[in-house]
N, C-alpha and C positions, 0 to 999 in steps of 0.2 A: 652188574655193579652190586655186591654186597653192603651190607649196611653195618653202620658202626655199633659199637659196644653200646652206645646209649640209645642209637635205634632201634636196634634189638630189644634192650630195656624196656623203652616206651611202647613198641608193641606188644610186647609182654604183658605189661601191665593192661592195657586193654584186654587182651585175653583174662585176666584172671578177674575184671568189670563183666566179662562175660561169662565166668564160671561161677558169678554171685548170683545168676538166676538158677542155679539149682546146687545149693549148698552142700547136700548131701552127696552127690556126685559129682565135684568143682571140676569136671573138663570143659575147660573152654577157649574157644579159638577164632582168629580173626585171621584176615586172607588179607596181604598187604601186596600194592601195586609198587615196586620198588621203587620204577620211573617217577611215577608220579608222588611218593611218597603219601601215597593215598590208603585209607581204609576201603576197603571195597565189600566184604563180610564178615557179619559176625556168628558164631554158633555155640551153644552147650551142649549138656550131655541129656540127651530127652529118651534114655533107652526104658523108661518106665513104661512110654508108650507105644514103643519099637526098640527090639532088642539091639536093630544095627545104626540107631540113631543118636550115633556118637556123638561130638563138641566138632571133631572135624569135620562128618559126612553133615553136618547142619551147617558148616560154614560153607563148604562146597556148594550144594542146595542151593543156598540162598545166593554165594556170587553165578552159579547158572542162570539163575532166574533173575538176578538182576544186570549182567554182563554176559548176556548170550554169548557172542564174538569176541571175546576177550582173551588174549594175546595168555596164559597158560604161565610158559617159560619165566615173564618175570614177575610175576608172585610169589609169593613166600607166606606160610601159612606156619602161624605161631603158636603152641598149645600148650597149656598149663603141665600136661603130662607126655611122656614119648607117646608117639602113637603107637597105636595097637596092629599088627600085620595088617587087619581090615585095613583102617583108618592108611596107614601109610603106602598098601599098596593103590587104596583110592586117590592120594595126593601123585602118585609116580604115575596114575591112567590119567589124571586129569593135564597133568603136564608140569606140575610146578620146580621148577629145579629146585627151591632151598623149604627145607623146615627144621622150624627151633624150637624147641620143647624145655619147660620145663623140669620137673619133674619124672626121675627115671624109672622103667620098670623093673631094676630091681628094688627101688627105693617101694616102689607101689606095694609090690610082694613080699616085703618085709611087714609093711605094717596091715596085710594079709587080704590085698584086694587079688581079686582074681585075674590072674594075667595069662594070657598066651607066653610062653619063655623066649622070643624070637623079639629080638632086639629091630629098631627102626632100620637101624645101620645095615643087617644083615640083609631085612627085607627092601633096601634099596640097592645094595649091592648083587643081587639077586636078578635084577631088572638088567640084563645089559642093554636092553632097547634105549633106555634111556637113563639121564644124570640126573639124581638128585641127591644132594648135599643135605645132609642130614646135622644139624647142631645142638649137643645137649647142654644143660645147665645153664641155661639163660634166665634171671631171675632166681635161680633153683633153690634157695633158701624160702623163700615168700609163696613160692608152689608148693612145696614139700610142707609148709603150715596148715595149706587148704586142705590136705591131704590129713594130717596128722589131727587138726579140729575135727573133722568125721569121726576117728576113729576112739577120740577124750569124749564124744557127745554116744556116743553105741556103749561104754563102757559105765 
C-alpha cells in the first residue's frame, strides 16, 4: 500500500526535523512502517565523522538496532535529497521497496555539492533481484531551501 500525497508530505517533513541536526549537511531521513503508519527511524548526515555515514545509512543503523526482525518490504525510507548510489544501493540490500526523496541530484550539482552522476532510479533499476520504487520531488521546494541556505552561508 503506498501512501498519499500528504503522507508523503508529513514524512517528509520529518526527515527535513532530522536534517536540522546538521545544517551544514541537511540530509536527513526517517524509515516509515507503512502498515503501521509508524515512524520507526530517524537519521542525518554525520560523514564528518565517517565518510559513509550518510542521513540514510544512519536511519538504516538505527531501525537495525531498534527493529532486528523487521519485515524490510513495507518500509519506505524518506530523504531530503536523492540518495546517493551508496545510500540507495543500501535501501535495495536492506529490502525496502519505496523511497522518496526530496531534493535531486542534479539540483545538488548545480549548486556545486559533490555528487556521484548515477541517478537513484538508475541504481534501482540495476538491482533486478529486487523492486524498489524510487520517488522524487516530495516536498522538493522546502529541500532544495536546505540545500541552497548552505550554500548563501559559504558565500
Amino acid at each position: 500500500m503506498l501512501a498519499t500525497t500528504n503522507e508523503h508530505e508529513t514524512y517528509m517533513r520529518h526527515a527535513i526535523e532530522a536534517a536540522a541536526n546538521n545544517p551544514r549537511a541537511p540530509f536527513g531521513a526517517v524509515i516509515v512502517d507503512r502498515e503501521r503508519k509508524e515512524i520507526l527511524a530517524k537519521g542525518f548526515n554525520k560523514s564528518a565523522q565517517n565518510p559513509v555515514w550518510h542521513g540514510e545509512i544512519d536511519a538504516i543503523n538505527q531501525c537495525v538496532a531498534d527493529h532486528p526482525r523487521i519485515n524490510w518490504k513495507r518500509l519506505t525510507l524518506y530523504t531530503t535529497a536523492e540518495p546517493c548510489p551508496m545510500c540507495q544501493s543500501a535501501i535495495i540490500w536492506a529490502g525496502m521497496s519505496l523511497v522518496a526523496y526530496g531534493t535531486s541530484i542534479p539540483f545538488l550539482k548545480q549548486l556545486g555539492w559533490g555528487q556521484i552522476d548515477i541517478r537513484a532510479e538508475q541504481v534501482s533499476r540495476a538491482a533486478a533481484f529486487r523492486t524498489t520504487t524510487v520517488i522524487g520531488g516530495v516536498l522538493e521546494e522546502e529541500c532544495n531551501a536546505l540545500f541552497r541556505k548552505v550554500q548563501l552561508e559559504k558565500h
